[in-house]
C-alpha positions in Angstrom: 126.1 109.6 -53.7 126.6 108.0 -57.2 129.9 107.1 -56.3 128.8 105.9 -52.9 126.5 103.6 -55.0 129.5 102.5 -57.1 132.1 101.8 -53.8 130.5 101.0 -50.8 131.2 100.4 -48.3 133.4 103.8 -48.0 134.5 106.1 -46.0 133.8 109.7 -45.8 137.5 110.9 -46.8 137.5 108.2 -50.0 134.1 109.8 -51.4 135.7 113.4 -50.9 138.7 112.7 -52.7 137.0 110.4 -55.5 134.4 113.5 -56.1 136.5 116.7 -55.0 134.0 117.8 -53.2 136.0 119.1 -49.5 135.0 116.8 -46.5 132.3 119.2 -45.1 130.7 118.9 -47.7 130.2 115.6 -48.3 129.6 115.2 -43.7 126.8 117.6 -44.6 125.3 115.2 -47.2 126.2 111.8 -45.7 124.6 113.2 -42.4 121.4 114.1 -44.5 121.2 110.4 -45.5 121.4 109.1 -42.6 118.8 111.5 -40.7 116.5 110.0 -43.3 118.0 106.4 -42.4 118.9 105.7 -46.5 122.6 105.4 -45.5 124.1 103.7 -42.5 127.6 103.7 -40.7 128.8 99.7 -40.4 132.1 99.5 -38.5 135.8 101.1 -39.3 138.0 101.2 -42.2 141.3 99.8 -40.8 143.2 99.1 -44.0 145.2 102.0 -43.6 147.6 104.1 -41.1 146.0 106.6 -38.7 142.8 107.0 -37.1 140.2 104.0 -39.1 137.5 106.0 -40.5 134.0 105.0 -40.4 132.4 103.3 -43.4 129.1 103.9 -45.0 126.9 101.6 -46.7 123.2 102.3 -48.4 120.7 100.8 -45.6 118.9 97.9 -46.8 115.9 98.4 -45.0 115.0 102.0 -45.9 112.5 100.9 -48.8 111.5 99.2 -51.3 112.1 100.3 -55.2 109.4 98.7 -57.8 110.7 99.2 -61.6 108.5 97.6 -64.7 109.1 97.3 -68.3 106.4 97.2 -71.0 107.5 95.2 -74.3 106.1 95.7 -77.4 106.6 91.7 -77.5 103.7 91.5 -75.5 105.0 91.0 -72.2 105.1 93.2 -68.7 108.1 92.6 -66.3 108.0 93.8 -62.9 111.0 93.6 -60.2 111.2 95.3 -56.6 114.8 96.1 -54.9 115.3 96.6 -51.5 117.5 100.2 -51.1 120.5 98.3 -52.1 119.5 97.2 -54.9 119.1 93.5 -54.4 115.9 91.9 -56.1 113.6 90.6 -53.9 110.6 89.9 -55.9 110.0 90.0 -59.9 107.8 88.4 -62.5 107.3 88.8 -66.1 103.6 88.3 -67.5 102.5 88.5 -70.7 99.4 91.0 -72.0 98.4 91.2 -75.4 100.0 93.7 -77.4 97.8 94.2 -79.8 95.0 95.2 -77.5 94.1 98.6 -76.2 96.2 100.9 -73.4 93.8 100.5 -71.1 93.6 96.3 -71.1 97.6 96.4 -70.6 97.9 99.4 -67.9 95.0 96.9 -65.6 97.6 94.1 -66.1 100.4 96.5 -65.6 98.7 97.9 -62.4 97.7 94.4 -61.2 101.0 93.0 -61.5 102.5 96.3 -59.8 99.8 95.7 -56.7 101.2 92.3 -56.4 104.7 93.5 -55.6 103.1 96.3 -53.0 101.8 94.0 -51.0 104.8 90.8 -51.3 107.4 93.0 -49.8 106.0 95.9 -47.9 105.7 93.9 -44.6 109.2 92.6 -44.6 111.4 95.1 -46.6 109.6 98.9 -45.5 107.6 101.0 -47.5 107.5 101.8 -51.3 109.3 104.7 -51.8 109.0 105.1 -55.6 108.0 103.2 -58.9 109.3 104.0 -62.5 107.8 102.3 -65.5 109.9 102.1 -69.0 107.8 102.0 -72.5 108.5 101.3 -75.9 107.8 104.5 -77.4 108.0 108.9 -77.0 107.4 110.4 -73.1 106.8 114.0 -72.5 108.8 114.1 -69.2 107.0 116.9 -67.8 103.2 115.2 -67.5 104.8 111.7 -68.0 102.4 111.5 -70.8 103.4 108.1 -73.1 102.5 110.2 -76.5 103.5 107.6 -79.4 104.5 103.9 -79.1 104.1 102.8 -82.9 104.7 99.4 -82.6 101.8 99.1 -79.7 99.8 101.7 -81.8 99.2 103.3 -78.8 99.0 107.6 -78.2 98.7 109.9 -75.7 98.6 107.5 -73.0 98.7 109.5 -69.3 100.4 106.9 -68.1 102.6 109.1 -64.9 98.9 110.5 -63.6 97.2 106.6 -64.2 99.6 105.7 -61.9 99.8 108.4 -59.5 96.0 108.2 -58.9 96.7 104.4 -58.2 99.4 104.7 -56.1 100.1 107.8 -54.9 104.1 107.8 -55.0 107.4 109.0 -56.6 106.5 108.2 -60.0 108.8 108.1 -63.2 107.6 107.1 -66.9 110.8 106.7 -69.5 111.3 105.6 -72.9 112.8 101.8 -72.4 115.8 102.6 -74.0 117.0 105.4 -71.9 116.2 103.6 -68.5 118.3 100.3 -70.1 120.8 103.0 -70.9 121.1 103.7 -66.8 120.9 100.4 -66.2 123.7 99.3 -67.7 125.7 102.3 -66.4 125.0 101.9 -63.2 124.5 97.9 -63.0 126.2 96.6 -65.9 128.9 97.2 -68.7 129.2 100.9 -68.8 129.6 100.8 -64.8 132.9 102.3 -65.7 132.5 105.0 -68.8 131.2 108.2 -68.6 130.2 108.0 -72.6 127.9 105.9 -73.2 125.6 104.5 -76.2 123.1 101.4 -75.4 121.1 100.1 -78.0 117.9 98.4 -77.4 116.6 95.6 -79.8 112.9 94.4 -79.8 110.0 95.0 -82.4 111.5 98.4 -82.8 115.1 100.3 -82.3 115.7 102.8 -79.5 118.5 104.1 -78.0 120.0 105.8 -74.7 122.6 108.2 -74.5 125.3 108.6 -71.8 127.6 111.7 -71.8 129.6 112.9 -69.0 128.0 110.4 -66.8 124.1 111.5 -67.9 121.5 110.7 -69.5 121.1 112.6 -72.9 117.1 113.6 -73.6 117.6 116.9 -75.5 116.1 119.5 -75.9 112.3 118.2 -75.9 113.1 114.7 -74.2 113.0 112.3 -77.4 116.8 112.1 -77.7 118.1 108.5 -78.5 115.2 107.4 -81.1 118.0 105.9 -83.2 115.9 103.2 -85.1 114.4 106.0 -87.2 117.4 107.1 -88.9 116.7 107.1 -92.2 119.3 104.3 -93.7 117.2 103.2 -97.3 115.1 106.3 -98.3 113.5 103.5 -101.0 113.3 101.1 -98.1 110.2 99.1 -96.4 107.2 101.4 -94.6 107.6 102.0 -91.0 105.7 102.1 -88.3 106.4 105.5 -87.6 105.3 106.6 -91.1 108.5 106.7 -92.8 110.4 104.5 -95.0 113.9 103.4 -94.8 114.2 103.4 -91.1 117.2 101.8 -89.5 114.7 99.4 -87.3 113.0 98.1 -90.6 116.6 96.3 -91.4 118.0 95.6 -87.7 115.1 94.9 -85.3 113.9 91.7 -84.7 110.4 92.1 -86.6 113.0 92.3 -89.6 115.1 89.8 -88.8 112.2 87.7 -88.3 110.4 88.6 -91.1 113.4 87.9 -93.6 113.6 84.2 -92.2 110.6 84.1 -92.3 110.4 85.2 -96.1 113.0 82.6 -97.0 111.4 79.9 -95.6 107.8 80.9 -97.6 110.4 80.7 -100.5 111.4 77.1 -99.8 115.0 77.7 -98.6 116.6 74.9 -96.5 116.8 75.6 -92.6 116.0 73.9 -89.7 113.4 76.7 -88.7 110.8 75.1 -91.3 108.7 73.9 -89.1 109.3 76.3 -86.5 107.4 79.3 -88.8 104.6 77.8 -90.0 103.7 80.5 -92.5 103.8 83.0 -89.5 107.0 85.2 -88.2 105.5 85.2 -85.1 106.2 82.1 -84.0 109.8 82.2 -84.8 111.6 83.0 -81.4 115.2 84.5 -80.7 115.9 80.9 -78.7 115.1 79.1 -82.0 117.6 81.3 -83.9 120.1 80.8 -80.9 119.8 77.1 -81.9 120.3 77.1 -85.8 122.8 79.5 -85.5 124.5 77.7 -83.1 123.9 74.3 -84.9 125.2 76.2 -88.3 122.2 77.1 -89.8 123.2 78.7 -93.1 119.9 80.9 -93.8 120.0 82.1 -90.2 123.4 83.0 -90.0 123.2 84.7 -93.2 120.3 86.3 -92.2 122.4 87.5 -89.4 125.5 88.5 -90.9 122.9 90.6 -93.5 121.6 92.6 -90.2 125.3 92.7 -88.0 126.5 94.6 -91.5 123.9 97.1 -91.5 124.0 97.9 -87.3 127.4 98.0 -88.2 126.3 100.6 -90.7 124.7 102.6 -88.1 126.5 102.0 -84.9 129.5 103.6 -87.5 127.6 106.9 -88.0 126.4 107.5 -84.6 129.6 106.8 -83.1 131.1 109.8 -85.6 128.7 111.7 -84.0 128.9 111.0 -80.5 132.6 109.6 -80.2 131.5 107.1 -77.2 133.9 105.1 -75.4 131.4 102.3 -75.3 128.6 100.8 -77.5 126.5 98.7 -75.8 124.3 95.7 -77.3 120.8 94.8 -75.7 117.7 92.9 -77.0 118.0 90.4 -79.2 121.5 92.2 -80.4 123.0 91.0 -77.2 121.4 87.3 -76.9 122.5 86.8 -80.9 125.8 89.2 -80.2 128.2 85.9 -80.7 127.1 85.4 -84.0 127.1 89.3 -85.2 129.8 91.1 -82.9 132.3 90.1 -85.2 131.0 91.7 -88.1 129.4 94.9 -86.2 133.0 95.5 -85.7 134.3 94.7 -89.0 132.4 97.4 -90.3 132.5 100.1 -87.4 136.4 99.9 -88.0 135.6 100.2 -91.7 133.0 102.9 -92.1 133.9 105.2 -88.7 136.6 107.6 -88.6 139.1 105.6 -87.8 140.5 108.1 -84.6 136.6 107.4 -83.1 136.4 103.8 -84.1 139.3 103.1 -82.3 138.3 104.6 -79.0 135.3 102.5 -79.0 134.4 99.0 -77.9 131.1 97.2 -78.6 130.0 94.8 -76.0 127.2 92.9 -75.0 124.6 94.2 -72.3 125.2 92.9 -68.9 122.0 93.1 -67.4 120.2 91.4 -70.8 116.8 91.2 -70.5 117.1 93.3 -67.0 118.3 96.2 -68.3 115.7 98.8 -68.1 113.8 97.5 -65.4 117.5 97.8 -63.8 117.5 101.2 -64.9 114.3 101.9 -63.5 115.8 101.3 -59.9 118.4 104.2 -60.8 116.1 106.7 -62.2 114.1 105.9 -58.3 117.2 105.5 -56.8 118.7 109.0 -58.5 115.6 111.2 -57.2 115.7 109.9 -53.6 119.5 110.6 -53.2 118.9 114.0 -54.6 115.5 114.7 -52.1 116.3 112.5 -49.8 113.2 114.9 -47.8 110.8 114.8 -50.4 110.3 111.1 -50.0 110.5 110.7 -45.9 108.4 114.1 -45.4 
């Protein structure tokens, strides 16, 4: 069904030979789809010689797929996708971040309720709903237990929204959703080894290997921005010092232009900080860097040499084919990707360095809430009865 995803439209015969599977097999679970109307037959395949076969598409009008993101920036963004995967409604609110769970999960369900009801009349029923965090999910309760840079714990966030809306319901670290995203959606579409890395206040990760998503063995798999890179280096959120986040995420990159400027140091961002980080924004840093800003460009190259740094050691580790940038790592990529691979190719075993490419997320800001749409999309193909029944 992935591979239908990936192809269609497509015949019957091409998704047998592309998966292996024999051709009763995959009647048996095209047939399945279709009983529950989530795939549709839409004319003949007469490229070739012989009998045209009939070609299968995903039906547009089986349902509706909501997928929302919370961002430890302080905003909320909220999409819904008809079964094909075409947006159809989204938004993208902001919530303050330094409030308490329950403030943000009324905005969260307010803003979900407003996609319910902008669709649901035209495109079909909801058929599920998955919601990415910044932070550590117990997969079995969908339980949000620790997102450090929200300060929030033990948030019940899978039964909240259960209770509220009483369908397939999926809660997932950001990261690993904007992982899916891009394999499905974006630029790993074509690997089956994967790493994305996710850039905000804080560093995650999601892992791809053999074509899925690695949670390990208790579901926190991927937290990559607490690898310990300066054991003498600035307190993190999570407790410990050192972390790879406190160097490469953008509270640090902000905070280190920020520093500069308290210290007087020539930049066009001076009166874009004001004395306060938070008002710096990655746009602004586009601009200098782009208008050849020497603090911010320096700043830059300071952080591409130590994601470098790390993106060298995981990928001795995980030997990926593909290392993929999001967050502010892909919307300042141009001014970093050269160094990031400068020091991959100079820190890595070379045999793994050379097997891997770093690019730049496709789906950019979209990625997890793109991601989202496959975790939904993944469970309904699977128990395609368990949604219809």
């Amino acid at each position: 069904m992935n591979r239908m995803h990936k192809h269609a439209p497509v015949s019957r015969s091409a998704l047998a030979e592309m998966t292996g599977l024999n051709k009763t097999t995959v009647s048996s679970l095209v047939q399945e789809l279709i009983d529950h109307q989530f795939v549709r037959e839409i004319g003949f395949d007469t490229a070739g010689t012989g009998r045209p076969a009939r070609l299968l598409e995903f039906n547009p009008e089986a349902g509706c797929i909501i997928s929302a993101e919370i961002i430890d920036t302080g905003f909320i963004s909220v999409i819904c996708a008809n079964f094909t995967n075409n947006i159809i409604w989204r938004t993208k609110e902001t919530f303050d971040h330094k409030s308490n769970p329950q403030t943000a999960i009324r905005r969260l369900f307010t803003l979900l309720h407003q996609a319910v009801d902008a669709t649901r009349t035209v495109y079909g029923p909801v058929l599920g709903l998955a919601v990415g965090v910044p932070g550590l999910v117990d997969h079995k309760s969908d339980t949000l237990l620790f997102a450090p840079n929200l300060n929030w714990e033990n948030v019940p966030l899978g039964v909240l929204l259960r209770e509220e809306f009483g369908r397939l319901v999926f809660v997932d670290n950001e990261a690993n959703l904007a992982a899916l995203g891009e394999y499905y959606f974006g630029a790993a579409k074509e690997c089956n080894n994967a790493l994305y890395i996710s850039g905000s206040v804080g560093i995650g990760g999601g892992i791809i290997h053999g074509g899925q998503l690695v949670t390990g063995a208790t579901g926190f798999a991927g937290e990559l921005g607490h690898m310990t890179i300066d054991p003498h280096g600035e307190l993190c959120s999570c407790g410990s010092r050192g972390c790879w986040e406190t160097l490469v995420s953008q509270s640090a990159i902000f905070n280190r232009i920020q520093q500069a400027i308290d210290r007087q140091q020539p930049t066009i961002l001076s009166k874009k900080g004001n004395g306060n980080s938070d008002q710096l924004t990655v746009s602004a840093l586009s601009k200098a860097a782009r208008a050849g800003d020497k603090l911010v460009l320096t700043v830059l190259e300071e952080t591409a040499c130590y994601l470098g740094i790390g993106i060298a050691s995981l990928v001795n580790v995980l030997n990926p084919e593909l290392v993929v940038l999001g967050g502010i790592h892909c919307s300042l990529g141009e001014f970093m990707l050269p160094t990031i691979k400068q020091e991959l190719k100079h820190r890595a075993l070379r045999w793994s360095a050379k097997a891997t490419r770093v690019v730049l997320a496709q789906q950019g800001s979209d990625a997890c809430v793109m991601g989202g749409l496959a975790r939904v999309y993944q469970a309904i193909l699977a128990q395609p009865g368990a949604v219809t029944n």
